[in-house]
DRENTI-444567 format. One record per residue: x, y, z of N, C-alpha, C, O in turn. Coordinates in pm, whole numbers. Example, Ala and Ser with C-alpha at 12.3 -4.5 7.8 and 13.67 -1.06 7.14 Angstrom:
2
+--------+--------+--------+--------+--------+--------+--------+--------+--------+--------+--------+--------+
!   n_px !   n_py !   n_pz !  ca_px !  ca_py !  ca_pz !   c_px !   c_py !   c_pz !   o_px !   o_py !   o_pz !
+--------+--------+--------+--------+--------+--------+--------+--------+--------+--------+--------+--------+
!   1319 !   -569 !    780 !   1230 !   -450 !    780 !   1320 !   -330 !    780 !   1424 !   -332 !    846 !
!   1285 !   -225 !    708 !   1367 !   -106 !    714 !   1290 !      3 !    787 !   1341 !    114 !    804 !
+--------+--------+--------+--------+--------+--------+--------+--------+--------+--------+--------+--------+
This chain:
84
+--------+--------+--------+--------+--------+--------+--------+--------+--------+--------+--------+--------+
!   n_px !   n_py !   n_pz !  ca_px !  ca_py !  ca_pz !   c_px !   c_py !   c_pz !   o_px !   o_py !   o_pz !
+--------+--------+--------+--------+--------+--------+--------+--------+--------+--------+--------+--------+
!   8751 !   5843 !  15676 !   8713 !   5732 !  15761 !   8730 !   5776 !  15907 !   8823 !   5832 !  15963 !
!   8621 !   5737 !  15946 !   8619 !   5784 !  16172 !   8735 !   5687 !  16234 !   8738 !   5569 !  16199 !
!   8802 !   5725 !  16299 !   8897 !   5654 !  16400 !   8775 !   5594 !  16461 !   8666 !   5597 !  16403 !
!   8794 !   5537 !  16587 !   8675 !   5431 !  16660 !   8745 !   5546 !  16773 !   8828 !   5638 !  16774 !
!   8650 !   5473 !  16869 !   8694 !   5560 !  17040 !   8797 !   5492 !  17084 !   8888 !   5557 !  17135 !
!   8809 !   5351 !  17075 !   8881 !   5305 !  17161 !   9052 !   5323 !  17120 !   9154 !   5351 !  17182 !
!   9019 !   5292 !  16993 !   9202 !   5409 !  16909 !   9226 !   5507 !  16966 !   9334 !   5517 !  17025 !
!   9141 !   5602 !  16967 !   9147 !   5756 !  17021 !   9218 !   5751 !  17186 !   9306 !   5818 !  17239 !
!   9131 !   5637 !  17233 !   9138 !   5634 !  17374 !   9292 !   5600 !  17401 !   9335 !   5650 !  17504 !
!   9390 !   5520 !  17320 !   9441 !   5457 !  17325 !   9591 !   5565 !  17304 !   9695 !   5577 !  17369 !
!   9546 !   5620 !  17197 !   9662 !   5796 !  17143 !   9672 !   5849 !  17249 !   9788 !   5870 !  17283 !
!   9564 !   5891 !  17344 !   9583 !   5974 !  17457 !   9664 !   5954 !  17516 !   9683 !   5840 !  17560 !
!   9779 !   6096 !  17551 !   9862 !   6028 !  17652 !   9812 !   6079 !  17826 !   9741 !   6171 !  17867 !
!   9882 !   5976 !  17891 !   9840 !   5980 !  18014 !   9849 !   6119 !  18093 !   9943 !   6194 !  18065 !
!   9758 !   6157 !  18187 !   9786 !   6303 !  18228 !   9922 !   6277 !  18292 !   9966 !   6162 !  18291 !
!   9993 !   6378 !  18351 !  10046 !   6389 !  18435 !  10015 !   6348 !  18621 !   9920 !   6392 !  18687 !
!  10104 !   6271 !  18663 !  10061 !   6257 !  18806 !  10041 !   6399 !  18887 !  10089 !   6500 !  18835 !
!   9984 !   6407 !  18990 !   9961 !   6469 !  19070 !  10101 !   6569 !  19093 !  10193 !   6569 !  19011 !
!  10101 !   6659 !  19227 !  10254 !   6720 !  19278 !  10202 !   6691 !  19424 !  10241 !   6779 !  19501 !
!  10147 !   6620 !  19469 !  10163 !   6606 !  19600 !   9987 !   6507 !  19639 !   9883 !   6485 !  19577 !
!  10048 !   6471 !  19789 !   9916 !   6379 !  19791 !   9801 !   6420 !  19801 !   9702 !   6369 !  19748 !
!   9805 !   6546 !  19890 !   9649 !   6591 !  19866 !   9606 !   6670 !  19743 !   9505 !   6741 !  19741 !
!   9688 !   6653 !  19643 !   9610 !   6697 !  19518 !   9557 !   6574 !  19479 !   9440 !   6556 !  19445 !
!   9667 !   6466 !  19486 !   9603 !   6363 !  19405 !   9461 !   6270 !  19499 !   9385 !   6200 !  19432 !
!   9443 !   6280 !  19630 !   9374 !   6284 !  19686 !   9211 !   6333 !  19639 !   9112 !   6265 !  19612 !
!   9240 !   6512 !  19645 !   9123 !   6533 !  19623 !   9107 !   6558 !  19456 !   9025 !   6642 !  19421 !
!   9161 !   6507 !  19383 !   9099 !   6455 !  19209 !   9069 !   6374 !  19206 !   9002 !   6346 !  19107 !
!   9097 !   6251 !  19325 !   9073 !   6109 !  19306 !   8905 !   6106 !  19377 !   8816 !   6022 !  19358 !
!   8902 !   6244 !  19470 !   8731 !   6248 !  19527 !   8655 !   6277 !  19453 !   8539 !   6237 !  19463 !
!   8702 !   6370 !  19337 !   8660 !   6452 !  19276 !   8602 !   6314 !  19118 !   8493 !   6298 !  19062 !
!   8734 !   6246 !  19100 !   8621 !   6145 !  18979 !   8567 !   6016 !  19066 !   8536 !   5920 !  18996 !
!   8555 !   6005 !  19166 !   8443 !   5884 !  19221 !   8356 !   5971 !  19222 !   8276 !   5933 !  19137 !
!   8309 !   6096 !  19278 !   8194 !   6159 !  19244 !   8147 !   6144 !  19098 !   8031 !   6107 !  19079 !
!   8211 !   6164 !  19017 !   8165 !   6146 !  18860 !   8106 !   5981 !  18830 !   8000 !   5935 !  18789 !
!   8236 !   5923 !  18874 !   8187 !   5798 !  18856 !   8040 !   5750 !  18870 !   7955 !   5711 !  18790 !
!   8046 !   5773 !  19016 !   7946 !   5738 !  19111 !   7800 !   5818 !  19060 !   7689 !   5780 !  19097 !
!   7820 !   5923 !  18980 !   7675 !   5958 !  18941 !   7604 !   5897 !  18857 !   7483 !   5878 !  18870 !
!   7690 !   5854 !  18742 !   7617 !   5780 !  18664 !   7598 !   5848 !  18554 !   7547 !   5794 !  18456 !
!   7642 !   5988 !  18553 !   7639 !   6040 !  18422 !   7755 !   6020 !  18327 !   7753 !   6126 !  18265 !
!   7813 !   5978 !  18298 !   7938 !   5989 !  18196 !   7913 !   5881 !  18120 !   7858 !   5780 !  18166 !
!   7952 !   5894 !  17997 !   7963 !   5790 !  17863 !   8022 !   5693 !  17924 !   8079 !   5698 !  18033 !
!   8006 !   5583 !  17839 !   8111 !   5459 !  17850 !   8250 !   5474 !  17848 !   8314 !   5404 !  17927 !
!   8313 !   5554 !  17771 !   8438 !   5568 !  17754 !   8521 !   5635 !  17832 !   8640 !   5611 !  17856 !
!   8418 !   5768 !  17892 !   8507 !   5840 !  17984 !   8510 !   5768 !  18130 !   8601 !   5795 !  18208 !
!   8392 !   5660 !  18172 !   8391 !   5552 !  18252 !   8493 !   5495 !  18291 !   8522 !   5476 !  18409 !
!   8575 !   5453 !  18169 !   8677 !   5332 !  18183 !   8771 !   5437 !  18161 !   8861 !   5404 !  18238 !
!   8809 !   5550 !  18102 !   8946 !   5655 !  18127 !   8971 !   5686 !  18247 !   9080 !   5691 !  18304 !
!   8786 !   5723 !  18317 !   8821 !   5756 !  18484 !   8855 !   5616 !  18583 !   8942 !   5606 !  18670 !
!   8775 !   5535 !  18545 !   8846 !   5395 !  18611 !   9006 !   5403 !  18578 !   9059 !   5424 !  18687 !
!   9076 !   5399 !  18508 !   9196 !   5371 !  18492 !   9265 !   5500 !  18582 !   9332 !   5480 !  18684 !
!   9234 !   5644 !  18523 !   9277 !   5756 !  18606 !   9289 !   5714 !  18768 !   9400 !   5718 !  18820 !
!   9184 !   5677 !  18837 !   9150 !   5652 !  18975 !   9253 !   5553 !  18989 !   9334 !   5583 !  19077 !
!   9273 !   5456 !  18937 !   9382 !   5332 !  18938 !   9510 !   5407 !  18983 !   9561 !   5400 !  19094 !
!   9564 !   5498 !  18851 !   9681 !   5572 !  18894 !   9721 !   5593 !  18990 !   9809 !   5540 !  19057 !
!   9599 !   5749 !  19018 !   9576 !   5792 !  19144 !   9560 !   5723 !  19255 !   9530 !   5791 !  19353 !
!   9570 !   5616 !  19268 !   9549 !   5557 !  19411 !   9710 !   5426 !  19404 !   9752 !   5356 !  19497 !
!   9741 !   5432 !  19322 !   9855 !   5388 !  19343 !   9978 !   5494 !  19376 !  10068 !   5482 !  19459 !
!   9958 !   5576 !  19305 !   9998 !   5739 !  19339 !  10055 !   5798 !  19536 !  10154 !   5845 !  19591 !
!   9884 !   5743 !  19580 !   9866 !   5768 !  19690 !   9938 !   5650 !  19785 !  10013 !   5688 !  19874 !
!   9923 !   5551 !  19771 !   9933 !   5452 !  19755 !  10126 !   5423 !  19862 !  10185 !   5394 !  19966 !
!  10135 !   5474 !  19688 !  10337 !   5463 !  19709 !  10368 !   5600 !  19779 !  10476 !   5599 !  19839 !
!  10294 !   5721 !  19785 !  10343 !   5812 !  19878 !  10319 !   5815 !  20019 !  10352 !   5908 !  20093 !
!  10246 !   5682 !  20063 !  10196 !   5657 !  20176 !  10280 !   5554 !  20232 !  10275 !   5542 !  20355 !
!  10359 !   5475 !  20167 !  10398 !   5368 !  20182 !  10596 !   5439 !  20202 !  10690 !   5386 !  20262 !
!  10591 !   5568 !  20125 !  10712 !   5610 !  20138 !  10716 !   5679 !  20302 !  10791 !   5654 !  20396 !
!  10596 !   5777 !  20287 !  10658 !   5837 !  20418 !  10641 !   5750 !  20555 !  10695 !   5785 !  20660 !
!  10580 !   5665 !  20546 !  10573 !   5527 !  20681 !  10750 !   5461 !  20666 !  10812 !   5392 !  20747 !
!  10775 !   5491 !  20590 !  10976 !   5384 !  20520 !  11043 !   5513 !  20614 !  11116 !   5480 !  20707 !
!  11020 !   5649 !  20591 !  11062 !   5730 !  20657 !  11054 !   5758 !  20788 !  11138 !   5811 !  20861 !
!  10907 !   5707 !  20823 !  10916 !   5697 !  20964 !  10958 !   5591 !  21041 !  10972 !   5609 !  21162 !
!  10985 !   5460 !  20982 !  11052 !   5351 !  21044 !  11194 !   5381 !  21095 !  11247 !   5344 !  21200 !
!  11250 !   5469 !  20979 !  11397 !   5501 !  20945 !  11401 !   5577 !  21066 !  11483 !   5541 !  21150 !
!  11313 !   5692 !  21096 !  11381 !   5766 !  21236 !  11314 !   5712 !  21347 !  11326 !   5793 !  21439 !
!  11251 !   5618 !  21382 !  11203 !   5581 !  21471 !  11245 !   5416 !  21520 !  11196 !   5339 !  21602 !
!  11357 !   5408 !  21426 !  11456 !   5249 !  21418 !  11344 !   5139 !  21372 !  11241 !   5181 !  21320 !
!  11353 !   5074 !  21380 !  11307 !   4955 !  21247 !  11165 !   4890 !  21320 !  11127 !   4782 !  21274 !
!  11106 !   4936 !  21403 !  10967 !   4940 !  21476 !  10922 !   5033 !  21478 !  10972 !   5128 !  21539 !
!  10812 !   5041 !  21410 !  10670 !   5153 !  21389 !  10608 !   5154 !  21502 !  10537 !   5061 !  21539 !
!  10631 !   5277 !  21578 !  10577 !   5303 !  21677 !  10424 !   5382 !  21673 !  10393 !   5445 !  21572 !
!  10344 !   5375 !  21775 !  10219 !   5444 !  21765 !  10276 !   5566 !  21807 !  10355 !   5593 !  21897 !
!  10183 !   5672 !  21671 !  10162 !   5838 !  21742 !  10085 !   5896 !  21814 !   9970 !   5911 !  21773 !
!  10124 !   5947 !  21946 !  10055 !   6013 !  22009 !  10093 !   6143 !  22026 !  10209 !   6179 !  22043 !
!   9927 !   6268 !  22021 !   9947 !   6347 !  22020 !  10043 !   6408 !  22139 !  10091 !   6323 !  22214 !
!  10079 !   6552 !  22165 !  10123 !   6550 !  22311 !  10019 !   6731 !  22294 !  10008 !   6805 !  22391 !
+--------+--------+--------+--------+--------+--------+--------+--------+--------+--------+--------+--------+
């Protein structure tokens, strides 16, 4: 008897996150291009929708960390950067 896809889909375990933001960055460019073509099955559709989800929460919370870090040395007002 065939498993269905969406079982299958379901066994898979999740990749691994990224090691840093601009990896997860440019994989996250890398499947909206896929997305966005229009070639992929239904299934790998909604794996890369969910992947991209990750990934941008990914980005997301590492963006949100190093701004916590810059509040921290710059005292509890986010100052604008200017180059010098």
């Amino acid at each position: 008897m065939a498993k269905s896809s969406s079982a299958s889909l379901a066994a898979t375990p999740a990749p691994a996150l990224p090691a840093s933001y601009e990896a997860a960055l440019q994989e996250l460019e890398g499947l909206v291009n896929s997305l966005e073509s229009g070639q992929l099955p239904l299934d790998r559709l909604l794996a890369g929708y969910q992947r991209g989800a990750q990934l941008l929460k990914f980005c997301r919370d590492r963006l949100e960390a190093v701004e916590t870090q810059i509040k921290v040395l710059e005292g509890t007002e986010l100052k604008p950067w200017t180059q010098a």
